[in-house]
Residue, then its C-alpha position, 0 to 999 in steps of 0.5 A: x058360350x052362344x054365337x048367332x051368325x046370320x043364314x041364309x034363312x035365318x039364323x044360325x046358332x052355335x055353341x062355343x066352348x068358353x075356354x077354347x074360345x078364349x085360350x085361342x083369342x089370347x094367344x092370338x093376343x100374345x102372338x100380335x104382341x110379341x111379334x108386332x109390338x113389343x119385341x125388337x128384331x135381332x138384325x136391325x135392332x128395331x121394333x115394327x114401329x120405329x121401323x116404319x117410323x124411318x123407314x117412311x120418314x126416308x121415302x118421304x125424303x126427310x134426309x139430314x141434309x132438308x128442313x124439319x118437317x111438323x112431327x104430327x106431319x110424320x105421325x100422320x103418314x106412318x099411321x095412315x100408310x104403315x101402323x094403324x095402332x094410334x098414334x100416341x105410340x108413333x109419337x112416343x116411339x119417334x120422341x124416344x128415338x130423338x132424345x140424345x139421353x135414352x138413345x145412345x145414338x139418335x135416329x131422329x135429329x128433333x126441332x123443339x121439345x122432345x122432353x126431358x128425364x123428368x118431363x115429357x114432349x111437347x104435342x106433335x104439332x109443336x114439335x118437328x123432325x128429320x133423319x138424323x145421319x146414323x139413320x140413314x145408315x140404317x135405311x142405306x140402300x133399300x132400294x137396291x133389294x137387300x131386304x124382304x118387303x112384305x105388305x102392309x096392314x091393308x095390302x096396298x103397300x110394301x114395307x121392309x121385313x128389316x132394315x139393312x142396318x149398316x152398325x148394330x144398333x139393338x147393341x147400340x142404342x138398347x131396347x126395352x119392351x113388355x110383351x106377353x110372358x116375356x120382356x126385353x131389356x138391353x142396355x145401350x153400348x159405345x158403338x166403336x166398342x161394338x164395332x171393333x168386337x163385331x170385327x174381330x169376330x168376322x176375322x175369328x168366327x171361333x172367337x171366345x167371349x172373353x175375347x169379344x169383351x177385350x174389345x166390348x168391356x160393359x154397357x156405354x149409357x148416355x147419361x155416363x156414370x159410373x158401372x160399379x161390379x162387372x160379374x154381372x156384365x159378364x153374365x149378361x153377356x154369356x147368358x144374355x140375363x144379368x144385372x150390373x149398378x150405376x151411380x152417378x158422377x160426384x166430386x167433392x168440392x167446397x161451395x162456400x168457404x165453410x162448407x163442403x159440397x158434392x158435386x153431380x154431373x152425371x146421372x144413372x140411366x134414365x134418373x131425372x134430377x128432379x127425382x134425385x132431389x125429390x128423394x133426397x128431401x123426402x130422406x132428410x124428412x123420414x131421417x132416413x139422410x143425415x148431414x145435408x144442408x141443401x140440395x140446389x139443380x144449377x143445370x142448364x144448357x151450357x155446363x149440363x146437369x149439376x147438382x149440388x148437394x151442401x153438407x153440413x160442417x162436421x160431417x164427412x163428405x164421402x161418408x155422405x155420399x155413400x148414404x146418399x148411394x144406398x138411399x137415392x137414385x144416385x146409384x140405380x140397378x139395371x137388369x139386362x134381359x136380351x131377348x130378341x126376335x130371330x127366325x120369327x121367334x122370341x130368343x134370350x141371346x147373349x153377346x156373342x149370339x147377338x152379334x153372330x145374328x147381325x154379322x149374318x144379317x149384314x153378309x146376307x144384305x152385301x151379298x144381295x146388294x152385290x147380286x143386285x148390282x151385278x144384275x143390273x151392270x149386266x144389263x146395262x153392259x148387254x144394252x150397251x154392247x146392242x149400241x155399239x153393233x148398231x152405231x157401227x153400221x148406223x146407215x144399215x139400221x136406219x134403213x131398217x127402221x125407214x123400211x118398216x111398216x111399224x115398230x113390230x116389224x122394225x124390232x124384227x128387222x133388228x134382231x134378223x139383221x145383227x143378232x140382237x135380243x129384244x131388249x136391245x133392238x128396243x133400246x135401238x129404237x129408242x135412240x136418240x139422234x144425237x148419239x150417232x156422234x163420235x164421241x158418244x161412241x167413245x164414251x159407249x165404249x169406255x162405259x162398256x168396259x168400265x161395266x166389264x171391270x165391275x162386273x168381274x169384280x162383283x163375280x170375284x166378290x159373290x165366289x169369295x166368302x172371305x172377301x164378301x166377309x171383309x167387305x161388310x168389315x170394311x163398312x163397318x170400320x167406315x160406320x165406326x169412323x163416322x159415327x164413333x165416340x168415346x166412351x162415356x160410362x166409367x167402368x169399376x170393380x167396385x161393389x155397391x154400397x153395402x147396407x148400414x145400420x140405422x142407429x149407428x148411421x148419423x155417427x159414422x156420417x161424422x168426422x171423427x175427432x181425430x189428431x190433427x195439424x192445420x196448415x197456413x201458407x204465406x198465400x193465405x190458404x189453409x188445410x188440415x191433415x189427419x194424423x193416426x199414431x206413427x204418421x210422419x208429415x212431410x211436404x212432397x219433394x217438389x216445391x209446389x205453389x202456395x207451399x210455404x207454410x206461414x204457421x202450423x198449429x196441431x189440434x183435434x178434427x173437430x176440436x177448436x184453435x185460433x186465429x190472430x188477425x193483424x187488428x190483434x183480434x182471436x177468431x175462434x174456428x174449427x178445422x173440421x171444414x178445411x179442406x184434407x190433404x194426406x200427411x205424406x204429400x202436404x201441398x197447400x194448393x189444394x187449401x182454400x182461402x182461409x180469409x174467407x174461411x174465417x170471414x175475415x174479408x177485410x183488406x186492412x186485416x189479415x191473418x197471421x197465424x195460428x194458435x192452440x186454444x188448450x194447454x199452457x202455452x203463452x201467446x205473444x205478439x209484436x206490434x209494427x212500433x215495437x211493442x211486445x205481449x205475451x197472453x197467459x192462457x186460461x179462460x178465454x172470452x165465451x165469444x168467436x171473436x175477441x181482442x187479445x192486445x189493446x192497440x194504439x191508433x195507427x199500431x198493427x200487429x206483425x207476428x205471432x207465436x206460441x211457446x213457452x219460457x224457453x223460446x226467444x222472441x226476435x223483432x226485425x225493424x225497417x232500419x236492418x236492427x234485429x233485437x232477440x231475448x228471453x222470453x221470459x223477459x216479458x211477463x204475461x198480461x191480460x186481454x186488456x193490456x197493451x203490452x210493455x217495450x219490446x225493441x227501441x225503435x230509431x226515426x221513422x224505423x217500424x218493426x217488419x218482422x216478430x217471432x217467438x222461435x228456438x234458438x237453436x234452430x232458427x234462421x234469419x232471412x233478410x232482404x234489402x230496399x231499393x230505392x226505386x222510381x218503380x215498385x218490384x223493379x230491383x229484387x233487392x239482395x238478400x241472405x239468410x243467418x244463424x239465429x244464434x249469430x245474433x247476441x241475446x240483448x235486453x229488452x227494450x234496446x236497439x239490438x243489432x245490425x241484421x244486414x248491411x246496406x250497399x249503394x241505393x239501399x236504404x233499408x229492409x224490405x223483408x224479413x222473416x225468422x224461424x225454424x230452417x228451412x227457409x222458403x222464399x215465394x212470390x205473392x201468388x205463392x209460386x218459389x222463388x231461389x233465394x241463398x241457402x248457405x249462411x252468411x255473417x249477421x252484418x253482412x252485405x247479402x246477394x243480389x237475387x234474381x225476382x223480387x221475394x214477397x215473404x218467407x215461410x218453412x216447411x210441414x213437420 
């Protein structure tokens, strides 16, 4: 390689060896880069740029408590004073300082669009910015010689070397950068965490790092999440590199009546929404994804992110979501790299290391801040101390200043006369007159002594290590106080989601086809439970709401059962949407309304319970005029919906049931006349029929109540009608009997009586037959007390406290 340089005579030419030349001009590139661009400090935790950035914004008084000021305004200063490298990277480093989601304590509160995950900031001269209050923290007392200032690009300024840095931010808030041969990336923690590790090992200089790790747990990203393995963290924190997962915040959550949904409301690190759904849908069209039905972005500025991923029917939510994990930036890894400047030089620190770094960083600030202080209180003390000598004998010192040619010998005349240093003959001189009062003499004098009190406690606080330690532990207790939150991030043992085989992926998304029971409550909610061999369903021991059970029926997963409706009509339905409870703890809250289920919506229609579409077993209805069928099973009509009785105008069905010849059927009417026999006494008919006489009605009595029940264990609950000016005003009284209590008759009779009526009552209200035992609710599912101890078939019945709206039994 040739250069020409110019000479005195000429020119001057000189050979250059290419290798040599570009070995030097690289590592000077890399030097440049390291230390100057790339790499944040270990003390304060910033990089050159976002230094200046706060540290300019601070000297142009952009505190918290004043008006935004225009972005390019800011830009425009730190680049022309303190960073002359663009100000595209000014602007980027101030945008990331800003935005609430990368940083997990901002530095610089923003005034318009400063971007999103999956978007960028507007211009700088659309945007404005201050100080946020944590940066002031950072930027506290610079004026008071706690750091080195070194000059600026062109040697007209001065600039901060660090920061003072009151909390550690480079723990705090992260850092991320790409240098020469070497990057840095550090994750962001909760600062209260931080702190509290950072003060016990100020108290405990031979603190282990499983000891600072009962305090500083794993990483606090913004976004929250969740950080699955922490093997990796405690690597990180002992090496200073490792690796830890993230996923994303979901629950399971219905969002239609037949459909199941996964609900996200929080993120991993970094992941935008739009990237999730962009990758969802590019795995629904590579069939890389199976089960999903839609994925709908409802975030917004009040509820925050939500995502709502729909799964299709017959396919296991969880399941889903697990591929959803291996496929998707649902759960995303990050790989901590800590390298820090410290001493000037590039270091790979672990936790421990990195807060040993800013605990001396902070001691040495405290201890300059102190020597600060103390040399200037000593001065003031000094000048203070010359006034007092001074102001004792004023007229004397008067004397000296009139008899002076100039301010020279005035100065000397001073100092001779009462032993002042020049500093204070010149304060003198520089006294007011309206100081020679006696109350300025008083408050010199306590000023005087309040310098002395400070002074001696300042000199106490240099000459003892341990209390200057628990100085700078005392200001950051106050940092944590101020600017501490709670955590955010879950922290788990969990591994992340292990690879799975692609052919047998769609199959184990879905439901098995598994033994199941479906429960109705008297609420109208519906759920399934999943049975394996040996499972035994119980409802948990205390009554909860929406528990009393309407109709059970036993089935198959994704198998096919039946509801009837009160028009006598089948709805075909599967259970495989409904909402899973475990068989040990059966609680209907957690069911969802089966009505809608069913799109069945109708308030002239209800469901009344439910049957099983296979087997033998007849289905037998009761109409509210008395009328009783029984549908032999066999080929069902090929349509979700269909006519089981054909009802006359004004008739409605009451009850359902399912059984066989040896169950007996039981009519309960308005007038308190209760008919129960055989069911075989009624002989199966087709869906056309209309069915033959079950009970003989007497006036204007409808039937209340139907049931196809084991005489051996059933019970009967009934409740009286008063007669009231206000509905639900008088509960009525009630009582519960034997089934067996009631004598067999024929059908098409009158039956018996089923309670006797008292003064003011004129019939039933309510009643209810079935297996004990039985549950009395309110209409909005919640108990009610109703008696337990059996009572004569005609007797009177007990007055109750609350009015019961209906009855139901419990899960078997």
């Amino acid at each position: 390689m040739t250069t020409i340089e110019p000479g005195a005579t000429g020119e001057r030419i000189e050979d250059v060896d290419v290798s040599t030349e570009m070995q030097g001009s690289f590592l000077e590139y890399a030097y440049s880069v390291i230390y100057s661009r790339a790499l944040p400090d270990a003390r304060d935790g910033l990089k050159p740029v976002q230094r200046r950035i706060l540290y300019q914004m601070a000297d142009m008084g952009l505190r918290p408590d004043r008006g935004h000021v225009k972005s390019a305004r800011v830009v425009g200063d730190v680049m022309g004073k303190l960073h002359p490298h663009g100000d595209t990277a000014i602007y980027d480093a101030l945008v990331r300082m800003a935005q609430p989601f990368t940083m997990r304590l901002p530095l610089i509160d923003g005034h318009g669009n400063f971007g999103s995950l999956d978007d960028g900031p507007a211009a700088p001269r659309y945007t404005e910015a201050r100080l946020a209050p944590a940066a002031m923290a950072m930027v506290a007392d610079l004026d008071e010689d706690v750091v080195n200032f070194v000059p600026n690009y062109d040697n007209q300024l001065d600039q901060p070397e660090v920061l003072p840095a009151s909390f550690p931010n480079l723990l705090v808030n992260g850092a991320s950068g790409i240098a020469v041969g070497m990057a840095t990336n550090m994750a962001p923690h909760n600062l209260a965490e931080v702190i509290a590790g950072a003060r016990h090992l100020i108290a405990h200089p031979d603190a282990s790092l499983d000891d600072l790790m009962r305090f500083i747990p794993g990483p606090d990203l913004p976004s929250g999440g969740t950080i699955v393995g922490l093997a990796g963290i405690r690597d990180a924190y002992a090496t200073g590199r490792g690796a830890f997962r993230t996923r994303a915040k979901v629950r399971v959550e219905p969002v239609t009546a037949r459909k199941q949904g996964l609900i996200v409301t929080e993120l991993p690190y970094l992941v935008g929404p739009e990237r999730v759904i962009e990758k969802i849908k590019d795995g629904v069209q590579a069939k890389k994804l199976a089960g999903i039905a839609d994925v709908h972005d409802l975030t917004d500025g009040e509820q925050g992110l939500k995502l709502v991923i729909e799964i299709k029917t017959g396919f296991d939510p969880m399941a889903v979501l697990e591929q959803l994990y291996r496929v998707t930036p649902l759960e995303e890894s990050f790989s901590i790299n800590n390298v820090a400047l410290v001493d000037g030089g590039p270091r790979t620190l672990g936790l421990l290391e990195l807060l040993q770094v800013y605990i001396g960083h902070r001691i040495d600030v405290v201890t300059r801040r102190t020597r600060y202080r103390l040399a200037r209180r000593e001065e003031r003390l000094h000048l203070v101390e010359g006034l007092l000598i001074a102001i004792l004998d004023i007229d004397r010192v008067i004397a000296i200043i009139r008899g002076s040619d100039d301010t020279e010998a005035a100065r000397t005349g001073l100092m001779d006369a009462f032993s002042l240093s020049q500093a204070q003959a010149d304060y003198i001189l520089e006294l007011r007159l309206r100081r020679l009062t006696r109350f300025s003499t008083i408050e010199l004098e306590a000023e005087a002594q309040q310098l002395r009190d400070e002074i001696e406690q300042l000199r106490a606080l240099l000459e003892d290590p341990a209390r200057l330690r628990e100085t700078v532990s005392d200001e950051l207790q106050q940092a944590s106080d101020l600017f501490g939150t709670p955590r955010r991030t879950m922290l788990t043992e969990a591994t992340a989601a292990p690879p799975r085989a692609t052919k047998q992926q769609q199959a184990d998304l879905e439901i098995r086809d598994v033994p199941c029971r479906v429960y109705l409550s008297t609420s109208g909610r519906a759920v399934r439970v999943d049975l394996a061999e040996g499972d035994a369903v119980v409802v948990s021991g205390r009554r909860a709401r929406h528990d009393a059970i309407r109709s059970q029926v036993a089935g198959t997963s994704r198998g096919e059962l039946g509801a009837v409706t009160s028009r006598g009509r089948l709805v075909r339905f599967s259970p495989v949407s409904l909402p899973v409870v475990p068989p040990g703890a059966v609680q209907l809250a957690a069911g969802t309304p089966f009505g809608a289920y069913l799109g069945v919506g109708d308030a002239d229609e209800h469901v009344l319970g439910l049957v099983a579409l296979d087997g033998d077993a007849p289905i037998a209805l009761g109409t509210r005029s008395g009328v009783v069928k029984r549908i032999a099973p066999g080929a069902w009509p090929n349509k979700p919906v269909f006519d089981l009785i054909g009802l006359k105008d004004g008739d409605e069905v009451v009850g359902v049931g399912q059984g066989g010849d040896d169950q007996h059927l039981v009519l309960i009417a308005s007038d308190a006349q209760l008919l129960r026999f055989p069911a075989s006494a009624v002989r199966p008919q087709g869906l056309a029929a209309g069915g033959m006489a079950g009970i003989s009605l007497s006036g204007d009595a409808k039937v209340i109540a139907f049931a196809a029940v084991d005489p051996a264990d059933a019970v009967v609950a009934t409740v009286s009608n008063v007669a009231t000016t206000l509905d639900a005003i008088d509960p009525g009284r009630g009582k519960l009997t034997s089934l067996s209590d009631f004598p067999a008759k024929g059908r098409a009779t009158g039956g018996v009586r089923a309670q006797t009526m008292g003064r003011g009552e004129s019939g039933l209200a309510l009643a209810w037959a079935g297996p004990a035992p039985a549950l009395a609710v309110a209409r909005d599912g919640a108990a009610r007390r109703f008696p337990d101890t059996l009572a004569r078939r005609d007797a009177a019945g007990i007055p109750l406290e609350a009015v019961v709206d209906a009855f139901g039994t419990a899960a078997r």
